[in-house]
N, C-alpha and C positions, 0 to 999 in steps of 0.2 A: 157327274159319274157316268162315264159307260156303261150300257143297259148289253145282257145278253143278248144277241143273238141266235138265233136255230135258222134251221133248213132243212124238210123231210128230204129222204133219200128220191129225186124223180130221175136218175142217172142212167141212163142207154146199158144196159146188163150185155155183159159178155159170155164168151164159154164157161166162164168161173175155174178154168181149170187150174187156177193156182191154190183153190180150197184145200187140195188133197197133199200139203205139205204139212199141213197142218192134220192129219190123220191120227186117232189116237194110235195106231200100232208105231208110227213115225215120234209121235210125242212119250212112248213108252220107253223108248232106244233113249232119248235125253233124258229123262228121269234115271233111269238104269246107270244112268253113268253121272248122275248129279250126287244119287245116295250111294256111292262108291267112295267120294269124299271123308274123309275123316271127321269133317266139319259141320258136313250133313246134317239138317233137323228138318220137318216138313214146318213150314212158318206157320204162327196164328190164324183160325179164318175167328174174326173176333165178331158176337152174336148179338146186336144191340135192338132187344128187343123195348125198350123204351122210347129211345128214338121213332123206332120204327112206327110205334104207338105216335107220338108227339108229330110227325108229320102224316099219321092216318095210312102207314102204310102195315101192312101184314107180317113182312119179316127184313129186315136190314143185316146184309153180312157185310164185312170186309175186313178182305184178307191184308194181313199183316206184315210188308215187305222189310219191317225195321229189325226185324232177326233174321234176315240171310243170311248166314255165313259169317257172322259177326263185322260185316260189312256194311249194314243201314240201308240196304237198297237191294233191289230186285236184279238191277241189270247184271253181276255176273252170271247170272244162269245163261245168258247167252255168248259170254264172252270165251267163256268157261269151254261151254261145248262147241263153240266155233274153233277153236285151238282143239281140241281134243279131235274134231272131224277132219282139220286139216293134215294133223300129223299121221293120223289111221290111213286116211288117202296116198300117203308121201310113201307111209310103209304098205300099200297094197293090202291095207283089211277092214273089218267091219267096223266102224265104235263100241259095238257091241264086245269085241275080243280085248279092248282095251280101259278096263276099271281102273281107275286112280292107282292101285297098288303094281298095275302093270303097264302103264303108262308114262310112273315115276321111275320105273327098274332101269338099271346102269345098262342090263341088254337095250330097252328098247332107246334110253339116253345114246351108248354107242350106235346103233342102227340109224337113229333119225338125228343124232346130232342137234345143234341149237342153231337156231332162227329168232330174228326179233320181227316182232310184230309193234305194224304202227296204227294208231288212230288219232281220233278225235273224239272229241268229248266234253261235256259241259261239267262232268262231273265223277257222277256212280259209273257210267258205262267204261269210263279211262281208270275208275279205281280198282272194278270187277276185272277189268282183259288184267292190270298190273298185275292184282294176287294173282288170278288162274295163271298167269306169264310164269310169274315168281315160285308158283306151288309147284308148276311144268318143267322149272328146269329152262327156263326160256327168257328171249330178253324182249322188251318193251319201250316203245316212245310215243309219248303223248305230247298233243298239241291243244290246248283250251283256249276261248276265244275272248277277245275283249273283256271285261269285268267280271270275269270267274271269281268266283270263291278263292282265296289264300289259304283257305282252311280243307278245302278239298283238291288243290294242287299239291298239300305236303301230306295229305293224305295218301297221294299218288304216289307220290318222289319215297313215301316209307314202305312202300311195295318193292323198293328196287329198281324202280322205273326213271326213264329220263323225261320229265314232262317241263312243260311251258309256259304261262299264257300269252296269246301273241295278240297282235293288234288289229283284229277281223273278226269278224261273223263265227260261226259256226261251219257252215255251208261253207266257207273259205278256210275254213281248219283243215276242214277234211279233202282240198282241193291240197293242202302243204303237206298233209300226211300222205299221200298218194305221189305226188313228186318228190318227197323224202326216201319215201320206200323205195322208189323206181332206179335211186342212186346205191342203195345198198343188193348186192347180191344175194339171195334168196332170202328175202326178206318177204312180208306180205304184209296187207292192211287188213282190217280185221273192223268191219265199220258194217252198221245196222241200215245205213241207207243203201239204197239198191240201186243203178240206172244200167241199162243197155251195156253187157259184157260184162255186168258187176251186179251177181244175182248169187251165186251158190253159196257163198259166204253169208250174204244177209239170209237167206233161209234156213243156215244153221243156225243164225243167232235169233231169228223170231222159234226155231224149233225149240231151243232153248229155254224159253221165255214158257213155250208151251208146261215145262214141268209146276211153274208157278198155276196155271190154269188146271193143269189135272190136278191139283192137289186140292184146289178151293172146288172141285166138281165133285173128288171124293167124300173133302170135309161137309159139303152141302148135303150129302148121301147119309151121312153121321151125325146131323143135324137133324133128318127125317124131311129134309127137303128134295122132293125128288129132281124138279127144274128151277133155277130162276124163272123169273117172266123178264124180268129184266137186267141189262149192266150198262155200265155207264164209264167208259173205260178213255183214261189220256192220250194224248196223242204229240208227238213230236216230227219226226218223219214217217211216224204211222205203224214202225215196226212190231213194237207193243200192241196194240188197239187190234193190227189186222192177223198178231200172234194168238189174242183173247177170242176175237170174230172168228176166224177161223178155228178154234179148236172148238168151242161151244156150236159152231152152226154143222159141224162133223159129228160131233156126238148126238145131237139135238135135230136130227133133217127136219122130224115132222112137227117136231113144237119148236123153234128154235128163239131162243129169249129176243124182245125188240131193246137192239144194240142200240149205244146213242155214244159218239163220240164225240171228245170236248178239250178244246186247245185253249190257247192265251190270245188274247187278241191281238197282240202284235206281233202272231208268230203263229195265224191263222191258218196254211197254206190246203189243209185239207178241207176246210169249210170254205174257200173261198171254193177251191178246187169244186167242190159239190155245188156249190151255188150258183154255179156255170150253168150247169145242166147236161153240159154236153160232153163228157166225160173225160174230157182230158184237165190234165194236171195244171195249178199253178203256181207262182212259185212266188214267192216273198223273200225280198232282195235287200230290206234294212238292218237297221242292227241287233232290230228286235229285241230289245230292253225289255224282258217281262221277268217280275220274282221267280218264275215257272222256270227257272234255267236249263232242269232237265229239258222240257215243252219248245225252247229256243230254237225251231230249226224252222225251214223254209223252202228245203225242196222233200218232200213226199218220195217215200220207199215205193218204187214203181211196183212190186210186186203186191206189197202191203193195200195200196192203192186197188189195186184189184180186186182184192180180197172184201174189202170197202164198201166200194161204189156197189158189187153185186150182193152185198149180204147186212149190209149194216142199215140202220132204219132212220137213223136223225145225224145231224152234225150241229154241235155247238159253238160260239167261240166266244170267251167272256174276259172281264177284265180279270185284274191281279188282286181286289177285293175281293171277287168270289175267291178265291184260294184261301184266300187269310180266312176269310169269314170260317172254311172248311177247316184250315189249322187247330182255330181258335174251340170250334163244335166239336171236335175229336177229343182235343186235350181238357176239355173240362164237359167229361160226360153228365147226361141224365143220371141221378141215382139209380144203382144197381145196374148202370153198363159199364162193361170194361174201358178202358181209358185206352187211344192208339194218340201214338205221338207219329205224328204225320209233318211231313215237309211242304215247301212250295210246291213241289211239282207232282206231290202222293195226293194233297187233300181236295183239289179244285173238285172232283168229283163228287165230294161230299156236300161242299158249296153249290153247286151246282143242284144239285138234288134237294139242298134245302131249298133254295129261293123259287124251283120251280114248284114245289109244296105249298109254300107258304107267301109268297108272292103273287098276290091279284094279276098283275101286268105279265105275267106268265100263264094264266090260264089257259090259252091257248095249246100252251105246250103241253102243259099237263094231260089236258083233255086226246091231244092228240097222240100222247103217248100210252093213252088208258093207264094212269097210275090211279089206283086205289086202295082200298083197305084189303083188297084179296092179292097186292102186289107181292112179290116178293126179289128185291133188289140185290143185287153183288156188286160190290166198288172193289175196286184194290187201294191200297194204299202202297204207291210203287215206292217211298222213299220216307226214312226217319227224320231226324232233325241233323240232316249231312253240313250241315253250314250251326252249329248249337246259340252262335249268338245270333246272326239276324233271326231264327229259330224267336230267339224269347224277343225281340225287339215286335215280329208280331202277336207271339202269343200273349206276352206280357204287359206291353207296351201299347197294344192298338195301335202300331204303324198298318196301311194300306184297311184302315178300316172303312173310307170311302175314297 
C-alpha cells in the first residue's frame, strides 16, 4: 500500500498579491448573485462532534457540498458566476446589476444574444457550467477524459449540453476545448485552470467557489466557532484549495487557520510542485488513474498556485485508500452525528485527517501540524455520490480498502 506523504510549506514567498481576489467584498458580489437563483439554499456545514471526540480533536465541521443546487457538487458555483461575469462584461456592467431574474430577461437574452461556452471536465465542473449554460439561455460543449463516469456524462448531455468522453488526459481535454472553441465564433472556454493570458476567467470561477467558503465562515459563526485552527482542503489544479486559502487567510490576517492541502497521488502536481522547494510549478503528464476523478489533473492553476505557496502551511498527497477509507467514515457515522454522503473526490479529506489522528507512522504530521484536543477543523465535502454505483462498490463492498 502507498503510505502518505506531506511536505511543510519551505517555498520562496512572493508579493502575494493574487490574495486580494479573493477579498470578502469581492466574495460578497458571487454570493449576491448565487442566492439570486431560484434554486438557491446555503448547503449543510455538518457538526460532528463525536468524531471529533473519537480522534481527540475539539470540534470537526464539514460543509456539505451534496445539496448544491440539486446538483451533488460544489463546482457550479463557479461555473455559474463565470458565465454570469462574462456576459455583465459583454454588456458593459457590474454582476452586481445582473441577478438571475435579470440576467434571464428577453431584454438582456436580445442585448447579449447566445454564446456557447466550452470546457473540460472530470465531471461536477462540466455538469455545473451545463445547468448555469442551460438556466442562462446559453449553449455548452464538453470534453471528459479517458474513463469518465457514464453516469456523469449523461448527466451532462441532460443539461442540454453536447459532451464527450475522449481518449486523453484531462490536461489534454482542455487542450481540445480550447481549439474547439477557437473554431466557433464568439464562443469562449470557461475552465478553472489558469496559465499566462488565461487568468480572468479562472478567477471568476475560484471567486465563485468563494460563496461556498463564506457560507461555512458564517455557519462556523452560528455554531459559536469563532476561527478554525485548522482546514484541510482538495486540490486538483488547485482552483478550490487556493479559492478556500484565499478567502480564510483574507478574513483571518492575524490568526489565519494552518491550511494543509491534499491531492491523489497519481495526480500530485502541487505536492510535487512544493516539494521542489523552489517555487515553481510541476507538472504531471500520465493518465493519472485515481478514484479522485474530480482530483485528476496535472498542471496547477498558476494563480491558484500563488495563492499556495505564499499562504498555505503543508501539502499532502495520498493513495485512493485514503479517500475510501474517508467515504466509508462519513457514511456510517459515530452515534449521534449526522450522516454526509461524500464521494471520491469530497472525502479524502476526512481520510486524511483520520489516519493522521490515529496513525503512529503519521506522528510526525500530526505533531507538526499541532493538532489537539483544543483543534478545531473545517473539511468540505466538495461532492455526493456523482457516480451512485461505484459510490456503494466502496462504501458497501470495501473496494480500494488497501
Amino acid at each position: 500500500m502507498n503510505k502518505i506523504k506531506w511536505v511543510s510549506n519551505e517555498l520562496p514567498k512572493t508579493d502575494n498579491n493574487m490574495l486580494n481576489i479573493m477579498s470578502p467584498e469581492k466574495i460578497a458580489k458571487a454570493a449576491s448573485f448565487h442566492k439570486s437563483f431560484p434554486e438557491y439554499t446555503k448547503t449543510p456545514l455538518a457538526k460532528l462532534d463525536n468524531m471529533a471526540k473519537f480522534l481527540g480533536l475539539k470540534n470537526l465541521y464539514v460543509k456539505d457540498e451534496s445539496y448544491r443546487f440539486g446538483l451533488n457538487a460544489f463546482k457550479v458555483l463557479g461555473g455559474s458566476f463565470a458565465i454570469g461575469c462574462y456576459i455583465s462584461k459583454k454588456l458593459g456592467k457590474d454582476i452586481s446589476q445582473l441577478p438571475y431574474n435579470t440576467i434571464t430577461s428577453k431584454e438582456v437574452l436580445k442585448d447579449f444574444g447566445q454564446t456557447t461556452f466550452f470546457t473540460a471536465t472530470d465531471g461536477n465542473h462540466g455538469r455545473g457550467l451545463a445547468w448555469a449554460a442551460n438556466r442562462l439561455n446559453q449553449k455548452c460543449v464538453v470534453f471528459m477524459p479517458k474513463g469518465s463516469s457514464e453516469i456523469r456524462l449523461k448527466n451532462i448531455q441532460k443539461e442540454n449540453a453536447i459532451a464527450t468522453i475522449e481518449d486523453v488526459n484531462y490536461d489534454e481535454c482542455v487542450r481540445i476545448a480550447m481549439a474547439e472553441s477557437a473554431k466557433v465564433p464568439g464562443s469562449v472556454v470557461i475552465q478553472d485552470t489558469a496559465w499566462e493570458g488565461y487568468e480572468e476567467i479562472p478567477t471568476w470561477i475560484m471567486q465563485g467557489y468563494g460563496t461556498m467558503a463564506m457560507e461555512a465562515n458564517e455557519q462556523l459563526h452560528d455554531n459559536n466557532c469563532d476561527a478554525p485552527t485548522h482546514i484541510f482542503i482538495q486540490a486538483g489544479v488547485g482552483s478550490l484549495a487556493g479559492a478556500v486559502q484565499g478567502y480564510f487567510a483574507n478574513v483571518y490576517p492575524n490568526n489565519p487557520p494552518i491550511v494543509t492541502v491534499v491531492e491523489p497521488n497519481k495526480a500530485d502536481c502541487i505536492f510535487r510542485s512544493a516539494s521542489a522547494k523552489d517555487g515553481d510549478i510541476r507538472i504531471v503528464t500520465d493518465d493519472m488513474q485515481t478514484i479522485m476523478a474530480g482530483l485528476a489533473c496535472g498542471e496547477p492553476n498558476t494563480i491558484a498556485w500563488d495563492i499556495l505557496k505564499n499562504n498555505s502551511s503543508f501539502f499532502v498527497s495520498c493513495p485512493d485508500n485514503i479517500s475510501a477509507k474517508g467515504m466509508r467514515t462519513y457514511a456510517v457515522p459515530l452515534k449521534g452525528d449526522p450522516k454526509v454522503i461524500s464521494g471520491e473526490s469530497g472525502a479524502v479529506t476526512m481520510g486524511v485527517l483520520f489516519e493522521i489522528m490515529k496513525n503512529d507512522e503519521l506522528k510526525d504530521l500530526k505533531e507538526a501540524l499541532k493538532l489537539d484536543e483544543n483543534s478545531k477543523v473545517l473539511l468540505f465535502s466538495t461532492e455526493g455520490n456523482t457516480d451512485p454505483d461505484f459510490f456503494r462498490e466502496i462504501v458497501w463492498n470495501g473496494d480500494y480498502s488497501s
